[in-house]
Structures are given as structure tokens and as C-alpha cells.
C-alpha positions, 0 to 999 in steps of 0.5 A: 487424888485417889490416894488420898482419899483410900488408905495407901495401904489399898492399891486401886491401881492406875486411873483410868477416869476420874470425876467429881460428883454431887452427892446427891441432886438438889432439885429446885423446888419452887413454892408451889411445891412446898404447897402441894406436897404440905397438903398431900402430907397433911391429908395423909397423916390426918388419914393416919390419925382417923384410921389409928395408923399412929406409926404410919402417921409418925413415920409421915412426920419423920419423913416430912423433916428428914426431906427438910432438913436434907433441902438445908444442907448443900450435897458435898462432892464425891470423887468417882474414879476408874481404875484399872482394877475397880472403882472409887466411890467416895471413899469405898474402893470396889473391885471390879469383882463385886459387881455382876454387871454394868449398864448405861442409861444415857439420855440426855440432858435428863437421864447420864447414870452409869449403874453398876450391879453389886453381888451382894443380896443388900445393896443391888445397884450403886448408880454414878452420874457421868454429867459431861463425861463420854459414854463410850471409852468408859463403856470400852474400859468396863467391858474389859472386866464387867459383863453389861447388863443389855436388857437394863434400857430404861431408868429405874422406876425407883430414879424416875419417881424421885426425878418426877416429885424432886425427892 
């Protein structure tokens, strides 16, 4: 429930939807993978040494176990809610004011976010998974109080790159 996970000192109003989400995607990465991408590593921090790049070899080995450690951990599950006067993200309550816009990118099975565009300089965008749910009554409710962004048709660069190398 909605009111548990915000302090009952906020009021999110009524739900409107309400579902559950991964935290993040857990890709199934077979050995291959570890292989190609151990490879990869090592030549780039192997270029790093030869070149001098000391940092850009010290970040490389940072990201390497960062991306291990990540792959040990189940995502936990977060609540996605829609209300009448914001959204529930985990536990941050936006209101329908703090973003500019929302857009749909729905492609079944690969692609079903739900972005929304925040006015802030920081944080651009906040992407919901809509795994099962119906597009289009949670397109009918936004639109009551977002403007939907029409010329976003196609998944961000930055979502397909990570998609594509299981990041």
C-alpha cells in the first residue's frame, strides 16, 4: 500500500494503478559473455597501462567489479503507483508538476517503459517498466495533467546500449 511506503504526513491522494517492479533487469549472461566482455576489459586496461591513462584503467577496474558485485545481488521490488495527483516511485512521491512530459515507448515483448521527463536540470527522465499492464488507461489518466511528449517514438540510445550488452 502506498501509505506505507510514503509518510502519512504526505497525501498522494487516491490510486489510480498500482504495480510492482524490479529494481532493475537481471539479464541472463551465459559464459560466453564473461568471456567476451573479460577479454574486452583486458585489452582496454592493458591499452590504458601502455598509454599512461592510469585513471581511465582504474575506472575500467572499478567498473569491472561494480558490474560483479551488481550480478550478485537480486534487484529488490519497487512499487510503482499512480495517483491522482503524482506518481509513487519506490519511496519518492512525484507530483504531477515535476515533470514536463510523459511518453510511451511500447514494443512488445522487448521494449514497455512508461518515461517520464522531469524539470529539473539533473535528472532528465525517470523510466517505469509497464511489464503487463494496458497502455492505454494509464495514457488516458496522464494526459489529464502531462503533456506527452509525441516525438519520443523510439527507446533511448542510452536503454538499447545497455539492452544489447546486458549492462
Amino acid at each position: 500500500m502506498p501509505q506505507d511506503i510514503i509518510k502519512n504526513e504526505i497525501n498522494i491522494g487516491d490510486v489510480v494503478f498500482e504495480w510492482t517492479v524490479k529494481e532493475y533487469e537481471q539479464h541472463e549472461r551465459d559464459r560466453r559473455w564473461y568471456i567476451l566482455m573479460g577479454i574486452i576489459g583486458v585489452a582496454l586496461v592493458v591499452y590504458a597501462l601502455v598509454s599512461g591513462n592510469y585513471l581511465f584503467a582504474l575506472v575500467l577496474v572499478l567498473f569491472a567489479i561494480i558490474l560483479f558485485m551488481h550480478d550478485m545481488v537480486e534487484p529488490m521490488e519497487i512499487p510503482i503507483v499512480i495517483t491522482e495527483i503524482g506518481v509513487v516511485i519506490g519511496k519518492k512521491f512525484y507530483r504531477f508538476t515535476e515533470f514536463s512530459s510523459f511518453w510511451m515507448i511500447y514494443d512488445p515483448p522487448a521494449v514497455k517503459n512508461l518515461y517520464f521527463g522531469l524539470n529539473g536540470l539533473l535528472r532528465h527522465r525517470v523510466q517505469v517498466p509497464l511489464l503487463n499492464n494496458d497502455p492505454r488507461p494509464i495514457r488516458e489518466h496522464l494526459e489529464q495533467f502531462i503533456e506527452e511528449d509525441l516525438e519520443q517514438e523510439e527507446e533511448p540510445l542510452s536503454d538499447r546500449i545497455s539492452r544489447l550488452f546486458k549492462l
